[in-house]
Every structure is written in structure tokens, then in C-alpha cells.
N, C-alpha and C positions, 0 to 999 in steps of 0.2 A: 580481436580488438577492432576488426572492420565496422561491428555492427556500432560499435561506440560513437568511433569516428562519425560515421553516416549521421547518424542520432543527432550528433554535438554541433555538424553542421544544419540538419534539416533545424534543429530551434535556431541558431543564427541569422540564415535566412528570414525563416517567419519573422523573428524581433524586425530585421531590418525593412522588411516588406509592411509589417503593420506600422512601424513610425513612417514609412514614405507616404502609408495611405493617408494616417490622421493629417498630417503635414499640409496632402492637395487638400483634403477636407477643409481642414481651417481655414487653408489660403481663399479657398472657396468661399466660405462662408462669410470672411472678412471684407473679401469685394462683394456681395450683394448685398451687406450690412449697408457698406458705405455706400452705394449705388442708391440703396433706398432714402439713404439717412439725407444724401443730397436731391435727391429726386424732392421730399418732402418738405426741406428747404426753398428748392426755390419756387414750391409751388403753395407755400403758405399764405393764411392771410396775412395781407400788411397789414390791416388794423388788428391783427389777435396774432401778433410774429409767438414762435416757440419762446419758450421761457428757459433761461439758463439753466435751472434746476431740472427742466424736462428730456433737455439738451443730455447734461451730465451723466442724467438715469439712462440714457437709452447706450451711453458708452459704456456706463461702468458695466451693464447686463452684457454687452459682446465681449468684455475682457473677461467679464466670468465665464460667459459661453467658451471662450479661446482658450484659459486658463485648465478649464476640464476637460479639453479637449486633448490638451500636450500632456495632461496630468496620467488620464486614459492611457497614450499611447507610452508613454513610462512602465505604467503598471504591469500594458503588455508584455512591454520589452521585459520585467524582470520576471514575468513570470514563465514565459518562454525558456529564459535563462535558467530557472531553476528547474524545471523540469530535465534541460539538459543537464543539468549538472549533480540533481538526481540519480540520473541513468550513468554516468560516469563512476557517481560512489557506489552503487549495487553493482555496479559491475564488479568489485572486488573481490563482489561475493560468492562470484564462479569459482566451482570446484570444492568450496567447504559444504560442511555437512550442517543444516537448521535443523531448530525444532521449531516445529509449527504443530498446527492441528491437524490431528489426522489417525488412525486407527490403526495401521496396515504395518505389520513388520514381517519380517524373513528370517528364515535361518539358512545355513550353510551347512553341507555335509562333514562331519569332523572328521582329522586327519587320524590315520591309525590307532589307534589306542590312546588315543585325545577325547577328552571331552567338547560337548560343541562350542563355538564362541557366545562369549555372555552376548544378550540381546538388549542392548538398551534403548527405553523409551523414555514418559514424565505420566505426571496426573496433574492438571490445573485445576484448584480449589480456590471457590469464592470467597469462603471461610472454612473456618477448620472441623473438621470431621472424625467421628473418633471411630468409626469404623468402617474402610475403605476395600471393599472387593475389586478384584481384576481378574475376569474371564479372557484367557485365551482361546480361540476356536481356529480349525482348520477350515478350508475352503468351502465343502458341507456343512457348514455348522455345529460339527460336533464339538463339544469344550473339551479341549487336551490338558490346559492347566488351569488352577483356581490358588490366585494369589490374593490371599489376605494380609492385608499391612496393616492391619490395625488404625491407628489414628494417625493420619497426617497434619499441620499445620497449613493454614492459607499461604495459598503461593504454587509455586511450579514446586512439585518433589519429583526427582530423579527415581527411576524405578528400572529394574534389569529382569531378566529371565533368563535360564540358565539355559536354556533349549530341551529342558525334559519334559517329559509328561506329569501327570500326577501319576503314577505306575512307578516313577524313574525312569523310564527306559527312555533313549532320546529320539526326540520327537524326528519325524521325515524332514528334509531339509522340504522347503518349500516357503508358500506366503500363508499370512497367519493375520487373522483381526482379534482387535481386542475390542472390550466394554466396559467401562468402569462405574461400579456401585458405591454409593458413599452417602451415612448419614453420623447427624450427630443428635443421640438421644431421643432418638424415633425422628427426626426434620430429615426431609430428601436433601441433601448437598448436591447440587448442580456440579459434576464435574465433568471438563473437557480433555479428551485423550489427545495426548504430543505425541508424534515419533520425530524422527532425526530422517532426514531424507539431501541429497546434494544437489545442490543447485547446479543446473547445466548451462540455463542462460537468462538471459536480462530485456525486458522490453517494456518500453511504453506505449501506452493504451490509454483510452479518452477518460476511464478513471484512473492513472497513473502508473507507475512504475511494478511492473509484476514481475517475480521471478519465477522460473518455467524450473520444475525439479523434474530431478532423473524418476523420480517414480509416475511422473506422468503429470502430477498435479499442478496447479498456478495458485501461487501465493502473492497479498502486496508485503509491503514492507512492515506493516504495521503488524501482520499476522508473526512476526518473526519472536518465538520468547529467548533464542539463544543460537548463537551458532560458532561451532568449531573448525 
């Protein structure tokens, strides 16, 4: 929770450092307005003196100038804020397990006279597909198992593997990539492979908020389709 903290303070600061800037900015700005605006006064023509109307226009433009100026450092200030507070709700997310995009699953060596643990992943469809292949391959490339599901529906479908081969026999424990083929009625279905991976940690970065998984990878937030 150190890094949070750290985090929660470093946007504080900034909020509070970008409204002291805009602040001397304005203050700045408001005395060379006025500076000017009497310098121009008393060096006018007395027969062609400024006109009330021209007077008025030249205030109302520095209260607009001053008004966008505090308006600006508002926006800073909330958007600082949200970023920290961003990084506060991902942090929750340390330690469960997403689904995001990604190919890459494992298996484990089964206990005596066990069979291995189911392996679960997903398939992300654009639309619906009526017939969806899933090659698994080992490190070499060779394909150990060929899962055919038939037709899926658009959306995230849940998808498992039992950790066998197509032989039956069970596959070596190790890491394992998949592919997914999918069309509907001869049309290529675009589809994106999920696994389930845990999140270890939480950071922000100049495009936002990423979380860092135990399998090595970085994710934002938006990549997330589910997590347990």
C-alpha cells in the first residue's frame, strides 16, 4: 500500500502546485492589464478621450482572460485528482485473477492418480460464429489439442481444457499458446484470445493507469473483460 500512498500524494501536490502557478499567472497578468490600461488613459487624446463602450470592452476581455485562467487550473486540479483516485480503485485489484487479451496458458503436473486441473481461458466475438476452432500448441509449435466448439454467440464465451492431448494422454505440465479460428458461413469472424492472469501491481503512466500481471504482461484498465 506504500505505492498508493506515494501515488495519492504525488497528484496532491501537483493539484496544489498547478493552482499556485495559474494564481501568480493571473495575478501577473491583472497588473500589466491594469498597468497598460492606465498608462493608455493618461496618455490619450483629450480631444478623441476613450469611449465608455471601448473602456468596458477592454475589461470585460481580462475577466474573460482571468475567468479561463482559474477555470484551467480547476480542471487541472480535478484531473490530477482523478487520476489519483484511479490508482487507489485498481489497486483493489491486486492479487485477483483478469481476463484480458492474451494467448498464453499453463498447465500443472496432476497429483497421483488425478487428472490434470481444468485449464480455463475465453474467445472474444464480434459477432456470432457458427463455427469456432481453438488450437492449442506447445512451445515448438506443435498442436497438442484441437478444440472445436461449434458455434458461439457475440460476446466473451468461457472456454476450458482439460490438459490432455488429442491422443488423451496428459499433456507435460508446462506453458502452452493458443489460436482461435472462427467463421460464420464461409465470413472470417475476427476473434480475440482471453486468459486469466493475476495482477501483481498497480501504476501510473503518461497514458494512465496499468496494471502489471504476474505473467509479465501490462494491461490498462479498459483491456479488463472480467476479473475474479
Amino acid at each position: 500500500m506504500a505505492i498508493d500512498d506515494s501515488l495519492a500524494i504525488t497528484g496532491t501536490n501537483t493539484t496544489s502546485s498547478a493552482q499556485s502557478n495559474n494564481s501568480v499567472s493571473g495575478a501577473d497578468s491583472e497588473q500589466r492589464f491594469l498597468k497598460l490600461l492606465v498608462t493608455q488613459l493618461n496618455n490619450q487624446d483629450p480631444l478623441n478621450p476613450m469611449q465608455n463602450a471601448e473602456l468596458t470592452s477592454q475589461l470585460a476581455q481580462m475577466s474573460t482572460v482571468s475567468g479561463i485562467e482559474k477555470l484551467n487550473g480547476t480542471l487541472s486540479g480535478l484531473v490530477n485528482q482523478t487520476g489519483a483516485n484511479q490508482v487507489l480503485q485498481a489497486a483493489s485489484l491486486i492479487g485477483y485473477n483478469v481476463l484480458s487479451p492474451g494467448n498464453e496458458i499453463a498447465t500443472k503436473a496432476p497429483e497421483a492418480g488425478k487428472d490434470p486441473a481444468v485449464v480455463p481461458f475465453a474467445v472474444q466475438l464480434p459477432g456470432s460464429a457458427g463455427d469456432v476452432e481453438v488450437k492449442i500448441r506447445d512451445a515448438v509449435g506443435n498442436t497438442v489439442r484441437t478444440l472445436n466448439l461449434g458455434s458461439l454467440p457475440e460476446g466473451v464465451n468461457a472456454v476450458t481444457w482439460d490438459g490432455k492431448a488429442d491422443d488423451g494422454t496428459v499433456a507435460p505440465a508446462g506453458s502452452y499458446t493458443f489460436t482461435v479460428a472462427a467463421d460464420n458461413n464461409g465470413t472470417t469472424v475476427e476473434a480475440t484470445a482471453l486468459t486469466f492472469s493475476q495482477v501483481a501491481a498497480v501504476k501510473q503512466g503518461t497514458s494512465g493507469v496499468t496494471l502489471e500481471l504476474a505473467s509479465g504482461r501490462s494491461i490498462g484498465l479498459a483491456d479488463v473483460r472480467m476479473f475474479l
